[in-house]
C-alpha positions as CSV (number, residue, x, y, z in Angstrom):
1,X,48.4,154.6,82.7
2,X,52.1,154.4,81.7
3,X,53.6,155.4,84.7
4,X,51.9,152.5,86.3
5,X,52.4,150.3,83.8
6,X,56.3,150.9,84.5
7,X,55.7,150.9,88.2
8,X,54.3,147.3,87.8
9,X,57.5,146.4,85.5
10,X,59.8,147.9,87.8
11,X,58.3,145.8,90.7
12,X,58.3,142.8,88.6
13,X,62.1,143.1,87.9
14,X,62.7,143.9,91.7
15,X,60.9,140.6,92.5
16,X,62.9,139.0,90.1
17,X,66.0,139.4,91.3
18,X,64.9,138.8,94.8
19,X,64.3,135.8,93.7
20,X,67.4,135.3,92.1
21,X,69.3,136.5,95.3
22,X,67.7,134.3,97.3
23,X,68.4,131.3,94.6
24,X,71.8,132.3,94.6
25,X,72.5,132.2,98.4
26,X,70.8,128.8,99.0
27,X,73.4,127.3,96.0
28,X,76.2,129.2,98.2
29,X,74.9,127.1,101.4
30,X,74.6,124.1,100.2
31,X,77.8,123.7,98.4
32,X,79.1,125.2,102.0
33,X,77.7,122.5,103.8
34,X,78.7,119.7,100.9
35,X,82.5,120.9,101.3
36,X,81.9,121.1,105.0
37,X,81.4,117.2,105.1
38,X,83.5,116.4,102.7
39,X,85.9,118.2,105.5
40,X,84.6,116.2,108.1
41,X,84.6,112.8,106.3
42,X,87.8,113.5,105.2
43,X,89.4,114.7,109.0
44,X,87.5,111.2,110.6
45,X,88.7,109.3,107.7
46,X,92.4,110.6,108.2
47,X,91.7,109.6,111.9
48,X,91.0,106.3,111.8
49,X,93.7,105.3,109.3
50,X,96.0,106.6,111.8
51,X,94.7,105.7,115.2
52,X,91.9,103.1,114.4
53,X,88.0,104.1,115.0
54,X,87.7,103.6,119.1
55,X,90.4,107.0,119.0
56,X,87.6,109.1,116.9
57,X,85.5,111.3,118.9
58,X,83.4,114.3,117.8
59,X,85.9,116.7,119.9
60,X,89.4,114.7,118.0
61,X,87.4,115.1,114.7
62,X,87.0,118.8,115.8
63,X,90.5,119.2,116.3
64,X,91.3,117.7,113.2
65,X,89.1,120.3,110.8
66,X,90.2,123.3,112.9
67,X,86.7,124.1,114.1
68,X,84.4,123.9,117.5
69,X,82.3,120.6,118.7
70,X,79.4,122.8,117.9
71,X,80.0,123.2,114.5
72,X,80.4,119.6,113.8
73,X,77.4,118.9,115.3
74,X,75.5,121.0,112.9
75,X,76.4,118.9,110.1
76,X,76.4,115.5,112.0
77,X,74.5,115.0,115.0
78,X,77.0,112.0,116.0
79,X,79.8,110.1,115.0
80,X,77.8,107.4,113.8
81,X,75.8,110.0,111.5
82,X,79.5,110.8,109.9
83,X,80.3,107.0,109.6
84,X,77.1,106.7,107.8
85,X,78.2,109.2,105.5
86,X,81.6,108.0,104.5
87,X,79.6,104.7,103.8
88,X,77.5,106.5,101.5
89,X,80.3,108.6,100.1
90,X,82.6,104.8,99.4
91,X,79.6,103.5,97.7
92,X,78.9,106.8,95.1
93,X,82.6,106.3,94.4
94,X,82.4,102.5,93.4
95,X,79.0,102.9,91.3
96,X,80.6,105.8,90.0
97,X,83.1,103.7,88.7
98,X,80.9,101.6,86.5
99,X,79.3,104.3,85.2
100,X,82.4,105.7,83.5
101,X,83.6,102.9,82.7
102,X,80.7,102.0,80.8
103,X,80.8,105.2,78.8
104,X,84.5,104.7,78.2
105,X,84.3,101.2,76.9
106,X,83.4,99.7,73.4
107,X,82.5,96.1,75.4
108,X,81.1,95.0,78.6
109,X,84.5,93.1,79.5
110,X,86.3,96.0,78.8
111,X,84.2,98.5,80.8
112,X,84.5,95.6,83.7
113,X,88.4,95.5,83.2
114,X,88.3,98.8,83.6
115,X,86.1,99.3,86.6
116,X,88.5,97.1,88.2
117,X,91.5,99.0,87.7
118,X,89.8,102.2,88.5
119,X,88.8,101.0,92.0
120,X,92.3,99.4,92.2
121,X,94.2,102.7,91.3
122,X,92.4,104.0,93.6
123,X,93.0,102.1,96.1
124,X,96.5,101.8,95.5
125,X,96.6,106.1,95.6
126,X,94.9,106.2,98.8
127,X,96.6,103.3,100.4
128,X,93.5,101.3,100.7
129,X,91.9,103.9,102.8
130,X,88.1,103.1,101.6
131,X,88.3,99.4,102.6
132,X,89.7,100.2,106.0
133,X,87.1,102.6,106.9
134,X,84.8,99.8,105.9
135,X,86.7,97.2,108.6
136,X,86.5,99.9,111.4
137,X,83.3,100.4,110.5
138,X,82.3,96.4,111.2
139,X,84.4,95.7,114.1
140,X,82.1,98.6,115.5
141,X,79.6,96.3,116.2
142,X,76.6,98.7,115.4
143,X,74.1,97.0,113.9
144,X,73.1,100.2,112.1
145,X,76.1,100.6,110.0
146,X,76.8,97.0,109.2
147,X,73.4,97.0,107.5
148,X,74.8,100.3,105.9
149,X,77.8,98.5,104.9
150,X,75.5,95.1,103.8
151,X,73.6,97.2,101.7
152,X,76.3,99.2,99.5
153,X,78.4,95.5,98.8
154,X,75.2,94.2,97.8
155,X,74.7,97.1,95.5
156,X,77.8,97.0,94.3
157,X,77.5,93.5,93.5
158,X,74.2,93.5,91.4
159,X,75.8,96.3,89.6
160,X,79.0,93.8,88.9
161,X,76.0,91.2,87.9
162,X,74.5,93.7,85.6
163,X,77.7,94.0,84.0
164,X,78.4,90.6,83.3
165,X,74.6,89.8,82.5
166,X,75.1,92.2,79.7
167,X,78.6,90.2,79.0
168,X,76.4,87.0,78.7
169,X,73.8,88.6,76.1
170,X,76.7,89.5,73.6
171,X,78.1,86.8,73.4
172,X,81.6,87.6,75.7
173,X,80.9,85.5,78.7
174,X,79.7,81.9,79.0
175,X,76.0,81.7,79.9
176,X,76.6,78.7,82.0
177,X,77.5,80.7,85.2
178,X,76.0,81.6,88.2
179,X,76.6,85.6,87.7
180,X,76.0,86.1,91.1
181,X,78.1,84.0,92.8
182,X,80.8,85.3,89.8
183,X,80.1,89.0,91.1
184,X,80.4,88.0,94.5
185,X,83.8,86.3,93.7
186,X,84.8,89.4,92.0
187,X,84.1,91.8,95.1
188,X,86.0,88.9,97.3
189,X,89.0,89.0,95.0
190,X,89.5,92.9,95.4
191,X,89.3,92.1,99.5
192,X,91.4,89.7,99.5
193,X,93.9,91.1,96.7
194,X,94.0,95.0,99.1
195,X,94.2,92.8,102.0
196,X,97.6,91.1,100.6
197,X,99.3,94.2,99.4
198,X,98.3,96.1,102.7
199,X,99.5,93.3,105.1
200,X,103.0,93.5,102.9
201,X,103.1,97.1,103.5
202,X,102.2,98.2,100.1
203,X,105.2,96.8,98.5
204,X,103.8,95.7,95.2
205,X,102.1,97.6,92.5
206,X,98.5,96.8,93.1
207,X,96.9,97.2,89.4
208,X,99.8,95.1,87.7
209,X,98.7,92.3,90.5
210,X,95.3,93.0,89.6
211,X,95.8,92.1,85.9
212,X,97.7,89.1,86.3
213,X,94.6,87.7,88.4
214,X,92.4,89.2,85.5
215,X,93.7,87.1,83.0
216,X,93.0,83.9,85.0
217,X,89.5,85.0,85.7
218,X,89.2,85.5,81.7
219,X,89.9,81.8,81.2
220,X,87.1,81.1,83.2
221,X,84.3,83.4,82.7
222,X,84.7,83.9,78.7
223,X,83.3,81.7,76.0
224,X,85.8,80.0,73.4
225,X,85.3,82.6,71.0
226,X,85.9,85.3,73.4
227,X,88.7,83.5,74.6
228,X,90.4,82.9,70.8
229,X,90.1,86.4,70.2
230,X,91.8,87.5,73.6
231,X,94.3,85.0,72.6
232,X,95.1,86.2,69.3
233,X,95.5,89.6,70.0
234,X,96.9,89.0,73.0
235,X,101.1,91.0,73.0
């Protein structure tokens, strides 16, 4: 009775760490394929900045990660797939942002302050790289991925309007807005503020830009006891 008793543990433990094993490998692949198209994303990405989208092909992107066609297509079935992806990847990134921020901050200006220069720095470190991925993506023409694209801005937004919703329940921002349209100005002023500095070939720093503009969009969107306190402490 013992010896099958320890059999029947023995077994148990051998199942286990089958298991285990098999657990094990499956975390190995899938981080694999994660870095894989992160590798991918990265190689197209690197492509496009240089030579615009109409360059990138499956074989170019290939070339680029040091592997076969074959073994891009068994991550991405096309380039559009990978497009997709770096769509995806740019809108984590953003929302990631805001998360952060809002961990980071004592008040929902602050945290949106800060969001801001995040996405700025960014920006600035990667020489606008995420916004002209989103261009090429556009002047495409494929349906598909403008939706793609019309979708994460529109995420992004809400999640700008949540921010400043939250603003207008503490008392920080006026309550007389349209925080839509006041999250949609917000996404139009980084645009238009990346598309500046990258037309004058990078030549100004892009977060101290960003916080001159900052302080004019204060005067607008806080209430007068907001704005007092800004003013007083103000260097």
């Amino acid at each position: 009775m013992l010896g099958n008793n320890r059999s029947l543990y023995y077994y148990l433990v051998e199942q286990r760490l089958s298991v285990v094993a098999m657990e094990t490998i499956m975390v190995k692949r899938n981080m694999n394929k994660i870095s894989r198209h992160q590798q991918i994303a990265d190689a197209t990405r690197k492509l496009i900045v240089k030579h615009g989208s109409e360059y990138v092909t499956i074989r170019k992107i290939a070339q680029e990660v040091g592997v076969t066609e074959g073994a891009i297509y068994r991550h991405f079935p096309s380039k559009k797939s990978i497009m997709t992806f770096m769509a995806e990847n740019i809108a984590d990134n953003l929302l990631g942002d805001i998360s952060k921020a809002k961990d980071a901050t004592s008040t929902n200006l602050e945290a949106l302050d800060a969001t801001l220069k995040n996405h700025f720095a960014a920006i600035e470190q990667r020489r606008g790289i995420a916004f002209r991925v989103i261009a090429e993506i556009i002047t495409q023409g494929d349906k598909q991925l403008n939706k793609k694209v019309a979708a994460i801005l529109d995420r992004y937004i809400n999640a700008l309007q949540d921010m400043l919703s939250q603003g207008v329940a503490t008392g920080e921002i006026r309550d007389d807005i349209d925080l839509h349209m006041t999250a949609q100005l917000l996404c139009s002023m980084i645009k238009g503020l990346v598309t500046i500095w990258t037309l004058n070939n990078c030549n100004f720093n892009l977060v101290e830009r960003y916080s001159e503009y900052w302080k004019l969009f204060l005067c607008v969107i806080t209430t007068q006891k907001r704005h007092d306190y800004l003013s007083a402490v103000a260097p």
